[in-house]
MITIDO-158023 format. One line per field, with one value per residue (C-alpha): x, y, z; residue number from 1; residue in three letters; chain. Coordinates in steps of 0.05 Angstrom, whole numbers. Last residue first. Example, Ala and Ser with C-alpha at 12.3 -4.5 7.8 and 13.67 -1.06 7.14 Angstrom:
<atoms>
u: (273, 246) $
v: (-21, -90) $
w: (143, 156) $
k: (2, 1) $
r: (ser, ala) $
c: (A, A) $
</atoms>
This chain:
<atoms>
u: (-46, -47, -112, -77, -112, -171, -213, -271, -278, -361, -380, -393, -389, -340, -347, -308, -267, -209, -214, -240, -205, -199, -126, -122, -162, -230, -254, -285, -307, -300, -342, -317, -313, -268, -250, -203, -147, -116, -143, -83, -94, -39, -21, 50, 46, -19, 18, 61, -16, -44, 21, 21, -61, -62, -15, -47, -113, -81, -65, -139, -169, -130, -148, -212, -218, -182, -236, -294, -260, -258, -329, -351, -310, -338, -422, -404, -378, -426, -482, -445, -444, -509, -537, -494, -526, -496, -490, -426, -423, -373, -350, -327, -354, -388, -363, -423, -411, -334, -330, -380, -340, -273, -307, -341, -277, -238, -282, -287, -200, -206, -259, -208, -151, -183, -214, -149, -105, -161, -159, -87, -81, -136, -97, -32, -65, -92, -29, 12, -29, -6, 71, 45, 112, 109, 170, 134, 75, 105, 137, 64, 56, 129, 138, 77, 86, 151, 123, 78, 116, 174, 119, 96, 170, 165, 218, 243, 290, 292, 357, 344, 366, 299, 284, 338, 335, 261, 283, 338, 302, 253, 299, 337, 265, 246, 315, 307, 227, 263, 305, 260, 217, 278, 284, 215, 214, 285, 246, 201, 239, 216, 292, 301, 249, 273, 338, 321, 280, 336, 389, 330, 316, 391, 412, 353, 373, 438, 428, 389, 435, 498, 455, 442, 508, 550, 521, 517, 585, 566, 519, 530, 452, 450, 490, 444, 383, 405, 407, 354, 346, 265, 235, 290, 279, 211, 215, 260, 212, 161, 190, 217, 301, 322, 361, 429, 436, 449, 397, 344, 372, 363, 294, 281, 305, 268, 197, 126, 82, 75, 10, 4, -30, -5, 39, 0, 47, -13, 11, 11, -56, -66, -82, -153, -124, -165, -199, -141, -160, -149, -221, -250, -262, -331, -369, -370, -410, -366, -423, -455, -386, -417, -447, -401, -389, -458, -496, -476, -485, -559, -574, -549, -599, -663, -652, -642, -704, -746, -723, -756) $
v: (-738, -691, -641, -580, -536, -482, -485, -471, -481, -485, -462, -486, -439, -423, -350, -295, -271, -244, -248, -297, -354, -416, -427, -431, -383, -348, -417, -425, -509, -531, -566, -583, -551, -566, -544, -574, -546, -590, -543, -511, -433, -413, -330, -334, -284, -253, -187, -184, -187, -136, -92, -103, -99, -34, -3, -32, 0, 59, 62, 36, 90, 147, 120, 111, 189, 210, 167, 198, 269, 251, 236, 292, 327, 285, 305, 383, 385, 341, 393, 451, 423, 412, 474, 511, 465, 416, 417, 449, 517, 560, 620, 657, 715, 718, 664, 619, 567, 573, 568, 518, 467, 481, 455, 395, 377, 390, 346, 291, 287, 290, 223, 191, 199, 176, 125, 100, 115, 85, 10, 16, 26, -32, -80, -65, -71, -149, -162, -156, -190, -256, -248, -249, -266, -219, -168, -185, -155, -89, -74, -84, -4, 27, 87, 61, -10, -8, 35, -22, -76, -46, -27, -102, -129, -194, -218, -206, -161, -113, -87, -25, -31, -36, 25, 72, 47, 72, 133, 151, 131, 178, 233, 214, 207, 283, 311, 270, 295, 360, 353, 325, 385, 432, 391, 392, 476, 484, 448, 496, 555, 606, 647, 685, 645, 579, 584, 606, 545, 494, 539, 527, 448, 435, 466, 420, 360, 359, 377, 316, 272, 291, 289, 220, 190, 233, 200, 126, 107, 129, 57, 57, 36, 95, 140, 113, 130, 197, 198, 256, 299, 309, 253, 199, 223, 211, 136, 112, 148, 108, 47, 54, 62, 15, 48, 82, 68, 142, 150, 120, 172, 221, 199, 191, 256, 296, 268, 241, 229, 164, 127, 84, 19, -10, -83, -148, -193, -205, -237, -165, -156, -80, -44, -41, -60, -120, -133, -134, -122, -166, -177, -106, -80, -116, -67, -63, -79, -127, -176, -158, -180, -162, -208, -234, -303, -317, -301, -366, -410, -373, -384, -457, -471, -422, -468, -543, -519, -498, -564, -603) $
w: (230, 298, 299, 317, 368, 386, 451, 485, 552, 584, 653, 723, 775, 835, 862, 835, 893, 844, 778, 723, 739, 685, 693, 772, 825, 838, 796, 727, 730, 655, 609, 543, 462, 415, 354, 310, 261, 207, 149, 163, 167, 220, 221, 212, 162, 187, 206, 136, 113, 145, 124, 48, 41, 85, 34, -20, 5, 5, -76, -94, -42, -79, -150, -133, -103, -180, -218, -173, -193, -270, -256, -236, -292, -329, -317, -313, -377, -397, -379, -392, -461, -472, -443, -490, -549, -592, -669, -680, -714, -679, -707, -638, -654, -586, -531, -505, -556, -554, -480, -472, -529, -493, -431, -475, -500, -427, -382, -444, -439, -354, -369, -410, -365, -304, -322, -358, -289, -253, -292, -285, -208, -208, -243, -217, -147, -174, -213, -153, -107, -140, -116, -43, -16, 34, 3, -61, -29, 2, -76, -93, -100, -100, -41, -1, -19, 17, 68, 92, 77, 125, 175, 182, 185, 147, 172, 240, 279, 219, 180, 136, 64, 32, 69, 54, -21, -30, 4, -43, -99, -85, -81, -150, -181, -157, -181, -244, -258, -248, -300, -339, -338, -359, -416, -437, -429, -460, -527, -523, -544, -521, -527, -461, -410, -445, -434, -352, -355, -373, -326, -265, -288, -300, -230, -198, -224, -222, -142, -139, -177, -143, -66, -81, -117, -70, -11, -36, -23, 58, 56, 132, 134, 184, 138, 80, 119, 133, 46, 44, 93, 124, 81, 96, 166, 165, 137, 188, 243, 219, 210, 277, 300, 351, 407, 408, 333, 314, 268, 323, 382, 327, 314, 399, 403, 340, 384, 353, 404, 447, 453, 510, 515, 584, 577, 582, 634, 678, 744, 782, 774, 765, 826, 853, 930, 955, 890, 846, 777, 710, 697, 721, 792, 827, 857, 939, 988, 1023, 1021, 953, 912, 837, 798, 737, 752, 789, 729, 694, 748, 762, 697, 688, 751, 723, 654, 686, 733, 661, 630, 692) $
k: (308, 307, 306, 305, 304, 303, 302, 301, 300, 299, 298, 297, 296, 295, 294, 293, 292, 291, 290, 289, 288, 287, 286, 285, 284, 283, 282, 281, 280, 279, 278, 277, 276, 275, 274, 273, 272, 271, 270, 269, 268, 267, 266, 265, 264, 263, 262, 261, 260, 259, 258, 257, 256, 255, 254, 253, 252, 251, 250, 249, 248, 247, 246, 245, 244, 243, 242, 241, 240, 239, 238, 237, 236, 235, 234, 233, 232, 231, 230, 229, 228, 227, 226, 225, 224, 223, 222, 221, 220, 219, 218, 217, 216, 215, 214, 213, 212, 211, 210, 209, 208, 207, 206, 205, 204, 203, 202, 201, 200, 199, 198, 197, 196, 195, 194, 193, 192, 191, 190, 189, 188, 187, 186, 185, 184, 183, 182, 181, 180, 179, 178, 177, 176, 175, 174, 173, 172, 171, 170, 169, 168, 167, 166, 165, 164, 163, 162, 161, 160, 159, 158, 157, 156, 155, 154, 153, 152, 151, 150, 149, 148, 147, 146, 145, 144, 143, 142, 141, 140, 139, 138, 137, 136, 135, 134, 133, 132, 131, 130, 129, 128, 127, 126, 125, 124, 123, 122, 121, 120, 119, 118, 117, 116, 115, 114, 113, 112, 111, 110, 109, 108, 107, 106, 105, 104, 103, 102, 101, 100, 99, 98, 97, 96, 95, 94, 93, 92, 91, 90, 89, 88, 87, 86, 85, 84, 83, 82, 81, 80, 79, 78, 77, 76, 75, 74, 73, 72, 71, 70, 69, 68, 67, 66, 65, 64, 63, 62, 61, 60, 59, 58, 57, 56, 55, 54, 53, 52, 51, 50, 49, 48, 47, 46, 45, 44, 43, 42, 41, 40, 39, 38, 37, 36, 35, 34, 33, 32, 31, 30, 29, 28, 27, 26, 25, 24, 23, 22, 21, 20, 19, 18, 17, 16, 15, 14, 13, 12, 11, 10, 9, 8, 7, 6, 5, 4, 3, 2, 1) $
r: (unk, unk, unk, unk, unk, unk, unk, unk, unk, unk, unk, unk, unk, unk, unk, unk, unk, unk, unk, unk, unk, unk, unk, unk, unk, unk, unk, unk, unk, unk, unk, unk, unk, unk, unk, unk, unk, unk, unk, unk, unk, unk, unk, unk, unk, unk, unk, unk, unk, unk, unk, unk, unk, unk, unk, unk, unk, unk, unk, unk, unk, unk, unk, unk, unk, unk, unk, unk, unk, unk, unk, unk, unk, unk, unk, unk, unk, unk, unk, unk, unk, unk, unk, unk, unk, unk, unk, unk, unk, unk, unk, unk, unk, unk, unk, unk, unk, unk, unk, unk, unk, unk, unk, unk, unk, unk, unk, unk, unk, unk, unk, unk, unk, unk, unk, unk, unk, unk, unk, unk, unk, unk, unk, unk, unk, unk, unk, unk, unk, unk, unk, unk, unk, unk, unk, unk, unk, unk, unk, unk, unk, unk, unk, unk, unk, unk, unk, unk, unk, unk, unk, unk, unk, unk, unk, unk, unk, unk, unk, unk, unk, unk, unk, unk, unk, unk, unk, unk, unk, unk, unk, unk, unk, unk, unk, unk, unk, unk, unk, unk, unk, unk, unk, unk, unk, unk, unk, unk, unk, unk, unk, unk, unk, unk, unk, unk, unk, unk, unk, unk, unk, unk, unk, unk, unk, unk, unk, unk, unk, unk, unk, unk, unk, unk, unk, unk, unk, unk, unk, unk, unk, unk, unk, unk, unk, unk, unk, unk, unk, unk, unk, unk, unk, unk, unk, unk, unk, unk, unk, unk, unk, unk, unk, unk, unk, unk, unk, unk, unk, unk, unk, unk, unk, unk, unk, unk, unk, unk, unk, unk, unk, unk, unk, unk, unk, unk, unk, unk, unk, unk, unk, unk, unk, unk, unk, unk, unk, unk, unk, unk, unk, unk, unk, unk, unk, unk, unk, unk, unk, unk, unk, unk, unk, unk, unk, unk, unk, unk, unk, unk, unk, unk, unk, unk, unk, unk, unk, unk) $
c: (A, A, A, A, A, A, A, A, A, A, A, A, A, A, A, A, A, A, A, A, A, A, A, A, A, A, A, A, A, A, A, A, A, A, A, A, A, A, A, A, A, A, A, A, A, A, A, A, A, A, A, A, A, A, A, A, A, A, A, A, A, A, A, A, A, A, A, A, A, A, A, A, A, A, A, A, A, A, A, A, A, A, A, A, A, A, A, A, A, A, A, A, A, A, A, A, A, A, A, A, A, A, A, A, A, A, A, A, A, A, A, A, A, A, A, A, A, A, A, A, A, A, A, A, A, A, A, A, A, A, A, A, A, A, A, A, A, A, A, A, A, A, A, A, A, A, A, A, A, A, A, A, A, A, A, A, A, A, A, A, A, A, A, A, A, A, A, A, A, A, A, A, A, A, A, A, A, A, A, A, A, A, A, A, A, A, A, A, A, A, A, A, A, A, A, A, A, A, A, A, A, A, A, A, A, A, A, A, A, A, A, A, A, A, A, A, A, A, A, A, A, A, A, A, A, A, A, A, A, A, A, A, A, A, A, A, A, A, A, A, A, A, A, A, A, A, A, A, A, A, A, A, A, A, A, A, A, A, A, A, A, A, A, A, A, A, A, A, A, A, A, A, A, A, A, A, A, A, A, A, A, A, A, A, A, A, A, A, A, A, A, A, A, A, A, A, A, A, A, A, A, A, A, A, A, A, A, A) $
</atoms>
């Protein structure tokens, strides 16, 4: 008896996906029409098309004749600095940007050119933060040019994203994920000290294999060449693991920001019930398959609301 009940749900089960044997012909794909193989006109799921990147459809985006991507915002913030603020119509902001970035630069090149005729190293650290200042101006200006951009919805997915590309956790207080802040922070610092320290070891025991294996060179430590090439060797391996963490830290709170601006109104109630019934799958109505699939019984799963 239980092996009939199994050969009878088998053959139900097979029967909605064997292929049509009287015409002849294979069975198209769920979604297909099996008279003509053209798309089922009733689904209303759009083609998967990837579309290159194109200077039209960014200029068409800059000047508002259609909606202007993430993407393409961020690019052209990359490309000339303060487009974003013309788009944003934030023109007060124009001489503030391209003022601090051109200060920048002139004091970096007049700061160096001091330097180059007197050696004075105090030129040297000013010209530096000069061009730190050109470089935090530019930043800035990006940073601002995406904050500023209007978005259909909120959270914008790409907006997180970038956000926490050009600040790390600026993308999760944009969620409201205040507490992944410290977490990214945590990590970003826990890197940067890794890092450090291990670069410092990399360059004590390097200096220490130059001097050992350089004649004259009066040293009279106690460790070996061998030694010190060895550890050399050993930090400087792991300065580069701290640098790759570092890297994989910093995307992974891009991809943190913009997963979860997608899950925003993602539903985890605890108020959620599964349920599962039998069904009859049809070649027509809700529970179809496709086209000329024959009638078989079957099992409907579903996922709702449990009402308090």
């Amino acid at each position: 008896m239980i092996s009939l009940c199994f050969i009878c749900a088998s053959y139900a089960l097979n029967a909605q996906f064997r292929n049509t044997v009287a015409t002849g012909l294979s069975a198209p794909p769920p979604g297909a029409n099996e008279q003509t193989g053209s798309v089922n006109p009733e689904s209303d799921v759009p083609a998967d098309t990837l579309k290159g990147f194109s200077f039209v459809t960014m200029y068409r985006g800059l000047a508002r004749k259609e909606e202007l991507k993430m993407g393409y915002a961020l690019l052209s913030s990359i490309i000339m600095p303060g487009s974003m603020q013309i788009y944003n119509r934030d023109y007060w902001k124009l001489p503030i940007i391209y003022g601090g970035i051109g200060a920048g630069i002139y004091g970096g090149i007049r700061m160096n050119k001091l330097y180059q005729e007197t050696q004075d190293p105090t030129y040297r650290t000013y010209s530096y933060l000069s061009y730190a200042g050109a470089a935090l101006t530019y930043w800035a200006s990006m940073l601002d040019g995406m904050v500023s951009k209007e978005v259909s919805f909120r959270p914008h997915p790409g907006k997180a994203a970038v956000y926490s590309a050009l600040l790390p956790g600026l993308g999760q207080a944009y969620n409201g994920d205040w507490w992944h802040i410290p977490i990214w922070y945590g990590g970003l610092a826990v890197c940067a000290y890794t890092w450090h320290y291990n670069d410092i070891q990399y360059r004590r025991f390097s200096y220490n294999y130059q001097m050992i294996t350089t004649p004259g060179s009066g040293y009279s430590g106690q460790i070996t060449a061998d030694q010190a090439k060895y550890y050399r060797d050993l930090y400087r391996r792991y300065r580069d693991y701290s640098i790759l963490a570092t890297v994989i830290v910093y995307a992974l709170n891009i991809i943190d920001a913009n997963v979860f601006a997608y899950m925003n109104d993602f539903n985890v109630s605890d108020d959620l019930a599964f349920r599962i019934s039998p069904a009859v799958i049809t070649s027509s109505g809700p529970n179809r398959i496709y086209a000329g699939t024959p009638d078989a019984f079957g099992l409907k799963l579903s996922l709702s609301l449990t009402s308090k």
